[in-house]
C-alpha positions, 0 to 999 in steps of 0.5 A, a space after each residue: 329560334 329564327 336561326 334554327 328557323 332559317 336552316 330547316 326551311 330555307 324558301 321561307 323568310 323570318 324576319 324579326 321587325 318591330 310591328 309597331 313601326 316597321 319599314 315595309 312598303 305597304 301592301 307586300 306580304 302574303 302572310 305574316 305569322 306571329 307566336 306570342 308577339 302581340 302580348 310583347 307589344 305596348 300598343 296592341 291596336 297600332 301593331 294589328 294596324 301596322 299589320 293590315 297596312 303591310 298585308 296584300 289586300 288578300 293576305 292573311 295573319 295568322 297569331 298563335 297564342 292561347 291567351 291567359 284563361 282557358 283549358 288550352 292555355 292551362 294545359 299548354 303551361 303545363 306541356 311548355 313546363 315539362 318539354 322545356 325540362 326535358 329537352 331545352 338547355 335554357 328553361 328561363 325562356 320558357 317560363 318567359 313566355 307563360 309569365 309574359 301572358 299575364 303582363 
């Protein structure tokens, strides 16, 4: 995903860091944005401090997760099931990722 991220919008930059324990100066970023990240790390309120400490005073985190027991998140599964049958060639990882919500 990053590698297709990378090449459709080149003046951005991902990165793939542990949030946990990241080596970022404090206080750098304007923004970081995390789909389903926080439910893939062991301590959720080390993370959310991590991410304030590399933050500008005046940055923004923006989490894209529909957590576990909502309409959205139901109707999300089923839209994630059918798109990944239809246009994905590894339909594991997807399902990864609705499993993954209700660990």
């Amino acid at each position: 995903m990053l590698k297709i991220a990378k090449k459709r919008y080149r003046t951005v930059c991902f990165l793939k860091e542990d949030i946990q324990n990241s080596n970022f100066k404090t206080g750098i970023f304007d923004r970081i944005f995390s789909t389903f990240g926080l439910r893939n790390v062991q301590d959720k309120t080390t993370a959310i401090r991590e991410i304030r400490r590399i933050l500008k005073k005046d940055g923004y985190f923006i989490h894209l997760d529909f957590g576990e027991k909502n309409i959205f998140s139901k109707l999300y599964d089923i839209y994630l099931l059918l798109s990944s049958k239809l246009f994905s060639k590894n339909k594991e990882a997807y399902k990864y990722l609705i499993k993954s919500k209700n660990s």
